[in-house]
ChimeraX commands (.cxc) that place a marker at each C-alpha (Angstrom):
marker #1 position -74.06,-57.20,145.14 radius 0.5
marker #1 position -71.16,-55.41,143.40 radius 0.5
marker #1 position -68.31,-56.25,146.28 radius 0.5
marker #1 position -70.02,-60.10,146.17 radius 0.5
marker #1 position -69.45,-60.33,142.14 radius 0.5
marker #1 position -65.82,-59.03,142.53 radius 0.5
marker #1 position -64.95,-61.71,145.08 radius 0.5
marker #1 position -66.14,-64.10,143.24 radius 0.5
marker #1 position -64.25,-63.48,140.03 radius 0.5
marker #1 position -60.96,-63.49,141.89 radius 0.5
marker #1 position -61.88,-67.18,143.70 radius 0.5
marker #1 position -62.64,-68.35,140.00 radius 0.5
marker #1 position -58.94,-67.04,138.63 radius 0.5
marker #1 position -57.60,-68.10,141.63 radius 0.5
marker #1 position -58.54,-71.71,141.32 radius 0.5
marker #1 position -57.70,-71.51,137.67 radius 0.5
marker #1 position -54.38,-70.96,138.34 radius 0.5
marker #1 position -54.12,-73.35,140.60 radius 0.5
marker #1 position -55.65,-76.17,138.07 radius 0.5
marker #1 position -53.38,-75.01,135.71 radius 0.5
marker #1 position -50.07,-77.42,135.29 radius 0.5
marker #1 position -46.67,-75.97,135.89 radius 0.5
marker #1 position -44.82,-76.03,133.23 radius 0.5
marker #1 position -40.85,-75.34,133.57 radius 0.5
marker #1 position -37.86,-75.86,131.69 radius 0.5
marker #1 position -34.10,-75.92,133.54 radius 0.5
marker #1 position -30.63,-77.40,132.87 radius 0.5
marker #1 position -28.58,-77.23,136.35 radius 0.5
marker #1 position -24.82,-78.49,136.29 radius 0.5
marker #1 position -24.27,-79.53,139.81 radius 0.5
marker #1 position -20.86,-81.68,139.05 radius 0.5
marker #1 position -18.29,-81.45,136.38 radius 0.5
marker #1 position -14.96,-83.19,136.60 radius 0.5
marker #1 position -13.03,-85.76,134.35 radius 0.5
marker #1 position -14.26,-88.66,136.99 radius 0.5
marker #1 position -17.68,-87.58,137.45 radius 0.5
marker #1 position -20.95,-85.48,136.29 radius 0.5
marker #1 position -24.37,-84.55,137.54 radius 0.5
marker #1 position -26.64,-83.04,136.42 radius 0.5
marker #1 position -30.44,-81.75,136.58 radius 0.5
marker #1 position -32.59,-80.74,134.20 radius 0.5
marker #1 position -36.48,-79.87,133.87 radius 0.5
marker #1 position -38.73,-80.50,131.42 radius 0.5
marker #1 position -42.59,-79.73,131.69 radius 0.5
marker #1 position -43.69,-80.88,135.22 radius 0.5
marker #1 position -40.52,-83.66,135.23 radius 0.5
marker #1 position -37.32,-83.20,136.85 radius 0.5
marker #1 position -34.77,-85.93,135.65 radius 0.5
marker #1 position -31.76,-86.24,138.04 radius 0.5
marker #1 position -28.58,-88.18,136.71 radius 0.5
marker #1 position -25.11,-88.68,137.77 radius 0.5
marker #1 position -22.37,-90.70,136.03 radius 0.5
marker #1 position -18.63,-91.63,137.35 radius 0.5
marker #1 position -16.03,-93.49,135.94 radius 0.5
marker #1 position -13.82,-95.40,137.92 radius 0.5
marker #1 position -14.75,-98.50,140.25 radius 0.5
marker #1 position -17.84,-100.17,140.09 radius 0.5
marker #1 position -20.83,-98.48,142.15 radius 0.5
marker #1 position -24.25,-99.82,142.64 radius 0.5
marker #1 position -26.19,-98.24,140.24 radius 0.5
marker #1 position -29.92,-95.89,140.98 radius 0.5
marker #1 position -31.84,-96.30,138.24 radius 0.5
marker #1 position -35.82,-95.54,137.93 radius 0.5
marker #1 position -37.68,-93.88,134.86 radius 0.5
marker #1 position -40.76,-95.52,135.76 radius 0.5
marker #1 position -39.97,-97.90,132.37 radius 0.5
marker #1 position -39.10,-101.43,134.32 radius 0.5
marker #1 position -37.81,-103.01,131.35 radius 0.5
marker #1 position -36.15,-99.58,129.70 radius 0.5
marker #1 position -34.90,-99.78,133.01 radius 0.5
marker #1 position -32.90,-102.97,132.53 radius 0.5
marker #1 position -31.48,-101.85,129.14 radius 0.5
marker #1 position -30.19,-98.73,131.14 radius 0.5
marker #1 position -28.42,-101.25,133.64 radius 0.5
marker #1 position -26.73,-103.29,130.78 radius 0.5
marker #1 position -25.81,-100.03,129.24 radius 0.5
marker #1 position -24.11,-99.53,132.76 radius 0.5
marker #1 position -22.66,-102.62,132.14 radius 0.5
marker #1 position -21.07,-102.71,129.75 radius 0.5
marker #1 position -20.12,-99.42,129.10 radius 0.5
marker #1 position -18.22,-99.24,132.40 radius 0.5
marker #1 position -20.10,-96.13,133.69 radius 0.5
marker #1 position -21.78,-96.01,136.81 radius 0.5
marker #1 position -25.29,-94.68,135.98 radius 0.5
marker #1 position -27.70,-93.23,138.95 radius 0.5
marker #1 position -30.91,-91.98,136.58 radius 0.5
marker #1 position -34.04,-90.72,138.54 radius 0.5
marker #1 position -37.03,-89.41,137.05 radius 0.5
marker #1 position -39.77,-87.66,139.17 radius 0.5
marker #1 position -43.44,-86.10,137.62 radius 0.5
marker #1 position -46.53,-85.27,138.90 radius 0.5
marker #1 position -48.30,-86.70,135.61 radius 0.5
marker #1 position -48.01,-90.05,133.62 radius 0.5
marker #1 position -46.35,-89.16,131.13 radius 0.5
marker #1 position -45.91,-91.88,127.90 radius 0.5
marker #1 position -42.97,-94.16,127.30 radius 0.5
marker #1 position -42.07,-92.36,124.15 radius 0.5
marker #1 position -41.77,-89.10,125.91 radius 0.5
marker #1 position -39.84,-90.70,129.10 radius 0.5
marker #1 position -37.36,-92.46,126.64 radius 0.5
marker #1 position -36.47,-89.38,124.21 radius 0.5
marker #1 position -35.69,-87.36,127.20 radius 0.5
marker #1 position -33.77,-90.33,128.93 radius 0.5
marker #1 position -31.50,-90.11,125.84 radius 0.5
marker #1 position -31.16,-86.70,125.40 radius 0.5
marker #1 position -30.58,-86.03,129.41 radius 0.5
marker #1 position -27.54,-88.89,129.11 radius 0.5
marker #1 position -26.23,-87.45,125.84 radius 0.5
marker #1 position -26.06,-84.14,127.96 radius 0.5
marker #1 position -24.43,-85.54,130.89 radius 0.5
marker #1 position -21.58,-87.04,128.67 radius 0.5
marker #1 position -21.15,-84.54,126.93 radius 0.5
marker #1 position -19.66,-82.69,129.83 radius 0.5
marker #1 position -17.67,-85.78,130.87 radius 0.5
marker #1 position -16.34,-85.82,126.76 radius 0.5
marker #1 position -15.39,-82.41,127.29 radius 0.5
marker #1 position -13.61,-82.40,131.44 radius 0.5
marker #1 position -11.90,-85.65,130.06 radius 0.5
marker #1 position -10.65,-84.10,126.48 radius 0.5
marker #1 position -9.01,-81.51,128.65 radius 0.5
marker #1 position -7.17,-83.77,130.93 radius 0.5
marker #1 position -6.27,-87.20,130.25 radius 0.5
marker #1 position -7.68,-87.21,126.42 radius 0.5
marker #1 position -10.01,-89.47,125.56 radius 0.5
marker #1 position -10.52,-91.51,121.75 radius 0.5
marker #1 position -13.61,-90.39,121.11 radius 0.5
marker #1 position -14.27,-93.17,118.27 radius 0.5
marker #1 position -15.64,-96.40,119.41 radius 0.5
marker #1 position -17.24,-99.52,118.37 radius 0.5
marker #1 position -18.37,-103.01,119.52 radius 0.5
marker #1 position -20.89,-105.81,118.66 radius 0.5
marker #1 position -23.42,-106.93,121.09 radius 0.5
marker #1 position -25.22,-110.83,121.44 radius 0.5
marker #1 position -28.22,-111.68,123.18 radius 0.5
marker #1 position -29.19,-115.10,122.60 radius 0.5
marker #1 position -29.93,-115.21,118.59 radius 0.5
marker #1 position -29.91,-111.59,118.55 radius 0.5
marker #1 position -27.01,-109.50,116.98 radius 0.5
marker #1 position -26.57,-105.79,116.55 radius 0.5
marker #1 position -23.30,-103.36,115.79 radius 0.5
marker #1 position -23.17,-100.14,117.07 radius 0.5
marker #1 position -20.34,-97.39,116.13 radius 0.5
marker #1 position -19.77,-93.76,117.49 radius 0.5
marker #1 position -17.46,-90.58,117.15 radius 0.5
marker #1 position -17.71,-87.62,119.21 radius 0.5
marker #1 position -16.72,-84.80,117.38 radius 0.5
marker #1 position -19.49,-82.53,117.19 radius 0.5
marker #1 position -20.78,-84.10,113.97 radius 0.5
marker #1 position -24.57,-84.74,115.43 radius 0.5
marker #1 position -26.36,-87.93,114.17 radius 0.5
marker #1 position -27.82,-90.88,113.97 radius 0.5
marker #1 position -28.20,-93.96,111.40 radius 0.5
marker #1 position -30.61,-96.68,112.43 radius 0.5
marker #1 position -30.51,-99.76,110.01 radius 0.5
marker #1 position -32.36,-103.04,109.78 radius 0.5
marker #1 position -30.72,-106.60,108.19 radius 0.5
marker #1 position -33.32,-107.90,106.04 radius 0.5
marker #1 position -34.14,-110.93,108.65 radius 0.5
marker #1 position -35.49,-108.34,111.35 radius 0.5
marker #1 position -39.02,-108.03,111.47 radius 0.5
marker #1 position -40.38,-104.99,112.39 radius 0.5
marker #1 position -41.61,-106.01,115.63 radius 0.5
marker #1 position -43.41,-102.62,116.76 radius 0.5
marker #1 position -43.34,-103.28,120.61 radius 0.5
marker #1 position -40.76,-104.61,122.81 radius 0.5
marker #1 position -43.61,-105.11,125.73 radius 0.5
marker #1 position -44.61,-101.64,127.17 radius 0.5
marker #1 position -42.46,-99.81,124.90 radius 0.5
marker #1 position -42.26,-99.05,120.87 radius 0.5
marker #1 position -39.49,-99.69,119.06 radius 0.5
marker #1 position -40.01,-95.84,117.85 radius 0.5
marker #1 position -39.40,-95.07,121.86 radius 0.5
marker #1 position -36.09,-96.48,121.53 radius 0.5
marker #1 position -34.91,-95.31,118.20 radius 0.5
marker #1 position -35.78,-91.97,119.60 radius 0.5
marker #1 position -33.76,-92.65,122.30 radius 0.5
marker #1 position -30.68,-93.06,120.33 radius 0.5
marker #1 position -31.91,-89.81,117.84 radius 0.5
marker #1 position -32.02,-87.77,120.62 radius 0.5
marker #1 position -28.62,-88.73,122.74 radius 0.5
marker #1 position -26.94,-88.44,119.85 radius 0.5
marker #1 position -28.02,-85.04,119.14 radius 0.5
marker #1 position -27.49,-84.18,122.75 radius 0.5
marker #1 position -23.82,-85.39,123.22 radius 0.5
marker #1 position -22.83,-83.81,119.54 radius 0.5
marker #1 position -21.74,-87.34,118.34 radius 0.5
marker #1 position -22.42,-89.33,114.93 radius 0.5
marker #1 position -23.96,-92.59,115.98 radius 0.5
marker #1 position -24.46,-95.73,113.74 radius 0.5
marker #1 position -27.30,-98.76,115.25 radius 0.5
marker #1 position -27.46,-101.93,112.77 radius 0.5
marker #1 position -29.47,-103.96,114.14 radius 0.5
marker #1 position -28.68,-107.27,112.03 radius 0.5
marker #1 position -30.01,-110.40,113.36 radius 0.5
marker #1 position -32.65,-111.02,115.99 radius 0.5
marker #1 position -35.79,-113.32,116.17 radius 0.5
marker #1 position -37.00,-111.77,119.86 radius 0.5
marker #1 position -37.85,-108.42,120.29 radius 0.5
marker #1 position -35.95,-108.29,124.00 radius 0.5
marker #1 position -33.16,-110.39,122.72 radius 0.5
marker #1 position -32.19,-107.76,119.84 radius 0.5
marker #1 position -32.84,-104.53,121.69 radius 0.5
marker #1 position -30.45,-106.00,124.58 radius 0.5
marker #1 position -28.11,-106.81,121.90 radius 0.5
marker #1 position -28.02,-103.23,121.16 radius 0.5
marker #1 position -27.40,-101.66,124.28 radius 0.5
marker #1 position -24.63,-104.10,125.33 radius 0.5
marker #1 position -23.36,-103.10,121.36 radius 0.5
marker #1 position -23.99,-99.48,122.58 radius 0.5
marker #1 position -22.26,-99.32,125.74 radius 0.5
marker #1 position -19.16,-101.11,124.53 radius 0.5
marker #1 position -18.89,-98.76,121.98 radius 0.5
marker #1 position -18.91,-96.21,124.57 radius 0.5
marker #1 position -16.46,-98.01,126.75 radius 0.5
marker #1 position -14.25,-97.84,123.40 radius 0.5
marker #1 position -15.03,-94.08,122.66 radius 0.5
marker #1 position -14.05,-93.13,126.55 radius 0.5
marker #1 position -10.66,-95.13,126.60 radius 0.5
marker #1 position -7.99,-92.66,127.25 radius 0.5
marker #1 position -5.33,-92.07,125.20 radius 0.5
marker #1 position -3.33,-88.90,125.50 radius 0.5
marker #1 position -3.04,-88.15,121.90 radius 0.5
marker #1 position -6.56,-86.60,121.78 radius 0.5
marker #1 position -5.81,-83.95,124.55 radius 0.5
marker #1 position -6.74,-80.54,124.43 radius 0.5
marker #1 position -7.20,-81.18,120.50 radius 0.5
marker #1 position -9.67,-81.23,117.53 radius 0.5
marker #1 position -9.75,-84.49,115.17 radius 0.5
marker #1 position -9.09,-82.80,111.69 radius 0.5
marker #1 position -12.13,-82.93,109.66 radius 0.5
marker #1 position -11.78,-83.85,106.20 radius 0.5
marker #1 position -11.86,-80.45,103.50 radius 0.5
marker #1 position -13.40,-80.99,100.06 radius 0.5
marker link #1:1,2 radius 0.2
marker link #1:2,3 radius 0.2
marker link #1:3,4 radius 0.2
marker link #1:4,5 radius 0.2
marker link #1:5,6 radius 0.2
marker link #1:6,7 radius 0.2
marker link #1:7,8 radius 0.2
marker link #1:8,9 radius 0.2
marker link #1:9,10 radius 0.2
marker link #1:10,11 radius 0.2
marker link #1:11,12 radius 0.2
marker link #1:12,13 radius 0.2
marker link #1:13,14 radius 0.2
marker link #1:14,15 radius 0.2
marker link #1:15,16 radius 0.2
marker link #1:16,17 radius 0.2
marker link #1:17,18 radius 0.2
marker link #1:18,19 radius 0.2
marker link #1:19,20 radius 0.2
marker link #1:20,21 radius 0.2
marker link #1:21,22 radius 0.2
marker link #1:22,23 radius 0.2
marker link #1:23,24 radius 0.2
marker link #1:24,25 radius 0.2
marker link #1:25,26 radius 0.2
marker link #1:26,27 radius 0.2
marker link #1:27,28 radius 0.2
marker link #1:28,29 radius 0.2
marker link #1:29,30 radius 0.2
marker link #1:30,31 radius 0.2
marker link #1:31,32 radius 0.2
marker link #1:32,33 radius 0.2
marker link #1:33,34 radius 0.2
marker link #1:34,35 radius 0.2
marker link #1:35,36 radius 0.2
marker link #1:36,37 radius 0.2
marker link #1:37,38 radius 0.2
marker link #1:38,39 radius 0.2
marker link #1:39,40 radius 0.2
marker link #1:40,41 radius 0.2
marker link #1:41,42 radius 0.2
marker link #1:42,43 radius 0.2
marker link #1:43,44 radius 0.2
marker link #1:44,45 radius 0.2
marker link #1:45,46 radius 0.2
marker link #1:46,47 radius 0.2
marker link #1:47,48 radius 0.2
marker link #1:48,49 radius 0.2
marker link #1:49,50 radius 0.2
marker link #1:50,51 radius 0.2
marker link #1:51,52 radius 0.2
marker link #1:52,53 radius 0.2
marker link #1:53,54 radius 0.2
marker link #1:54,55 radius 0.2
marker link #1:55,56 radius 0.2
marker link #1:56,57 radius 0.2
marker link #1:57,58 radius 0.2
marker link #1:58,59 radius 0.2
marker link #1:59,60 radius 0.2
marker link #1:60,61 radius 0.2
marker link #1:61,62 radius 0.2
marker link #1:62,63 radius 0.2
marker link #1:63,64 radius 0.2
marker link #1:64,65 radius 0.2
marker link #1:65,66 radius 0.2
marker link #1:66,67 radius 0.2
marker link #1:67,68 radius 0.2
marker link #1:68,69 radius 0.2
marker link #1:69,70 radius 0.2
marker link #1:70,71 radius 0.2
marker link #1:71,72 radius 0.2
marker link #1:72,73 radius 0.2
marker link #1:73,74 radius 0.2
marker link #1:74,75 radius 0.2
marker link #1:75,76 radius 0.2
marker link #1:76,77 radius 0.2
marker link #1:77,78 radius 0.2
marker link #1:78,79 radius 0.2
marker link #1:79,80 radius 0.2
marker link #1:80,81 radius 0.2
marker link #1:81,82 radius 0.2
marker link #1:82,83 radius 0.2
marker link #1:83,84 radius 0.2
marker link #1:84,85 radius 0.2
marker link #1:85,86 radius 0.2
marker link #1:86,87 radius 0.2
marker link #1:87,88 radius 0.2
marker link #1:88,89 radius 0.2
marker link #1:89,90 radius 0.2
marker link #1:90,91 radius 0.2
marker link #1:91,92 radius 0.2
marker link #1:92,93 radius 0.2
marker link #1:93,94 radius 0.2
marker link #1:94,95 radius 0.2
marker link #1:95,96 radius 0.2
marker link #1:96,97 radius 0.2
marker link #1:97,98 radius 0.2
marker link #1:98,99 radius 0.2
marker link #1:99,100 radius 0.2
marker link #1:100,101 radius 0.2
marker link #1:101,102 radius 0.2
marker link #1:102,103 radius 0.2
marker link #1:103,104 radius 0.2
marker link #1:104,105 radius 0.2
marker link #1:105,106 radius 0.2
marker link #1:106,107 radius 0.2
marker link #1:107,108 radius 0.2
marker link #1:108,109 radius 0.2
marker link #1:109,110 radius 0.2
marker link #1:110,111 radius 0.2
marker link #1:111,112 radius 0.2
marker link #1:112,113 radius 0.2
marker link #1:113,114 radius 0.2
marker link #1:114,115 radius 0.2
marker link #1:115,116 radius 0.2
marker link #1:116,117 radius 0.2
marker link #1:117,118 radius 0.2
marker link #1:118,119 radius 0.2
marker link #1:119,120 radius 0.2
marker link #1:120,121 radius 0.2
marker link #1:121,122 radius 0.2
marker link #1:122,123 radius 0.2
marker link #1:123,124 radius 0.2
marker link #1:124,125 radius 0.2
marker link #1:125,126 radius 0.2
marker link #1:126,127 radius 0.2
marker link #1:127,128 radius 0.2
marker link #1:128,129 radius 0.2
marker link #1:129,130 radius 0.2
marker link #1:130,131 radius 0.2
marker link #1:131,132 radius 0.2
marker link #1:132,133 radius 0.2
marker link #1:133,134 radius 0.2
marker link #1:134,135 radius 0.2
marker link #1:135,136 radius 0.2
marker link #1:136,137 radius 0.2
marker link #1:137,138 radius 0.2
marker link #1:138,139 radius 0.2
marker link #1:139,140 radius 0.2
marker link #1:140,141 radius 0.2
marker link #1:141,142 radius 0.2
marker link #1:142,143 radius 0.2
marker link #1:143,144 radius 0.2
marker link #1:144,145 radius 0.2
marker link #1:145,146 radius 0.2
marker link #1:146,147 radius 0.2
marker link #1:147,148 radius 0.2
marker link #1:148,149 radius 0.2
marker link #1:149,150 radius 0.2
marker link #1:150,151 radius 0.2
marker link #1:151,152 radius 0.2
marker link #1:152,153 radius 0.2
marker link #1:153,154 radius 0.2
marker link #1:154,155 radius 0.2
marker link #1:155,156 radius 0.2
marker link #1:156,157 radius 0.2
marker link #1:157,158 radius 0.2
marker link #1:158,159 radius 0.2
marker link #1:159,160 radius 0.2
marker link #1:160,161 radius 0.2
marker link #1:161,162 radius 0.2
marker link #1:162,163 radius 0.2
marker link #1:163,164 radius 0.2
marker link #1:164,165 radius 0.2
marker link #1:165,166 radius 0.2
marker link #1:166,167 radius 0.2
marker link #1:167,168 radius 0.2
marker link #1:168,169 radius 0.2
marker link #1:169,170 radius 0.2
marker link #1:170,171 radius 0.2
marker link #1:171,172 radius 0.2
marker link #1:172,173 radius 0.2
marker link #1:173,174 radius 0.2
marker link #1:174,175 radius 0.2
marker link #1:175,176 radius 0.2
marker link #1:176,177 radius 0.2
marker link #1:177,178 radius 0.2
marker link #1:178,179 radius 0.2
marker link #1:179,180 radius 0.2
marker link #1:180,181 radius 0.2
marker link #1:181,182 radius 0.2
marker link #1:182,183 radius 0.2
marker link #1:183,184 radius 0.2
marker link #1:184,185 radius 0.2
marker link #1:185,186 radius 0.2
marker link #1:186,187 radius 0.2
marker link #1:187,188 radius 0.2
marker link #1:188,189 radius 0.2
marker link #1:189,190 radius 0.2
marker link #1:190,191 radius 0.2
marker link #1:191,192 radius 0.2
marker link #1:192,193 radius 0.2
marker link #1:193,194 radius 0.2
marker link #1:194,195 radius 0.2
marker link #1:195,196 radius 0.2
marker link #1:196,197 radius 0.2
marker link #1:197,198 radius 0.2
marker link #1:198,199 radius 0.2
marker link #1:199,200 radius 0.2
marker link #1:200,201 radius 0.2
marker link #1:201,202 radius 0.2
marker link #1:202,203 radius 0.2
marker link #1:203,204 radius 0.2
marker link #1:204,205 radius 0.2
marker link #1:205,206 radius 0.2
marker link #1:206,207 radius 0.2
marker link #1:207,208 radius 0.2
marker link #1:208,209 radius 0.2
marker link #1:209,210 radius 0.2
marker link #1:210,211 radius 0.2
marker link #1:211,212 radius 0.2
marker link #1:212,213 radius 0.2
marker link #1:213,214 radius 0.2
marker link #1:214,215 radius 0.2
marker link #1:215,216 radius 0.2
marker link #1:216,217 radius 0.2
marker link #1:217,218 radius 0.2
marker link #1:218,219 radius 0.2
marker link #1:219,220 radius 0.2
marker link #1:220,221 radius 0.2
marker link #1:221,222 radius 0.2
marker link #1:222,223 radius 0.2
marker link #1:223,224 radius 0.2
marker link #1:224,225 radius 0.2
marker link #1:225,226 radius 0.2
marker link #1:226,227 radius 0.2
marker link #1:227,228 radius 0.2
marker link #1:228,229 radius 0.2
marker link #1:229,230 radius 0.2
marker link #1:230,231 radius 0.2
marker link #1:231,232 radius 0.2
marker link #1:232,233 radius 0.2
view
């Protein structure tokens, strides 16, 4: 009876720790150049693969499992003149919110190593700025990538509030911006200033956004291998 009680105590952890969800956390730099990055990184049960390279235009690999965050990836592509290949793989469903911080944060990573390979090399402005349309929709987005980490997200007095922009909450995508901009170590202004369609203005904003970028990754030799003075008090 004793040996038969000890065996099955051991089945019962056993299958406990089988039940129980990995959980693992890793950041893997597998490319690092001033033309192109790649990275992998780990978060819970989720491994989110991306690669971006500048240069000619590449057909672009994008799936987070988000069909229409999906298509404001692909006009951040766009127009931001990066080719984007974004994978996300998970065992679980995991919620829009959570899929769209880590997006951000993942792609503020990624450029952050193509800010620095490219700051070393070729110099790049690191200040840019653009305004997107989208049908009635309007939005401004400006960015500076000096290490000064943050984001301002501002609403004209004509935008509703709309809450959803179909599966996804407009706190999803304001978290996306929060979180890239903490990632990639770069001040980030969104005014979002005219827009009667919910799709309209948040397309607006990423065309805004990856101009902007477009602007901030323009090379210009005068930035190499320095630091932008900060102001002193």
């Amino acid at each position: 009876m004793h040996s038969f009680s000890s065996h099955s105590t051991n089945t019962s952890t056993e299958i406990e720790k089988v039940e129980r969800p990995r959980r693992r956390s890793f950041f893997k730099v597998l490319e690092a150049s001033p033309q192109a990055v790649k990275i992998v990184k780990g978060v819970e049960d989720a491994t989110i693969n991306c690669r971006i390279t500048m240069g000619s235009k590449e057909s672009w690999n994008i799936n987070t499992s988000v069909r229409s965050f999906d298509e404001m990836l692909r006009l951040l592509a766009q127009y931001s003149k990066l080719n984007i290949d974004l994978r996300l793989e998970t065992n679980t469903v995991k919620s829009s919110t959570w899929i769209i911080g880590n997006i951000g944060k993942v792609l503020g990573e990624a450029l952050r190593i193509l800010t620095q390979e490219k700051s070393k090399t070729t110099g790049i402005r690191k200040l840019g700025y653009s305004q997107g349309l989208y049908g009635e929709a309007f939005a401004e987005v400006r960015i500076l990538l000096t290490g000064k980490a943050g984001c301002w997200i501002t609403r004209g007095p004509n935008v509703k509030f709309f809450g959803r922009v179909g599966e996804i909450s407009e706190e999803a995508l304001k978290s996306f911006f929060v979180e890239f901009a903490q990632a990639i170590g770069g001040t980030l202004h969104v005014d979002l200033i005219r827009g009667e369609d919910p799709y309209n203005l948040w397309y607006a904003t990423f065309i805004a956004f990856g101009e902007a970028l477009a602007n901030a990754f323009t090379e210009d030799e005068w930035y190499k291998q320095q630091s932008i003075v900060e102001p002193t008090a």
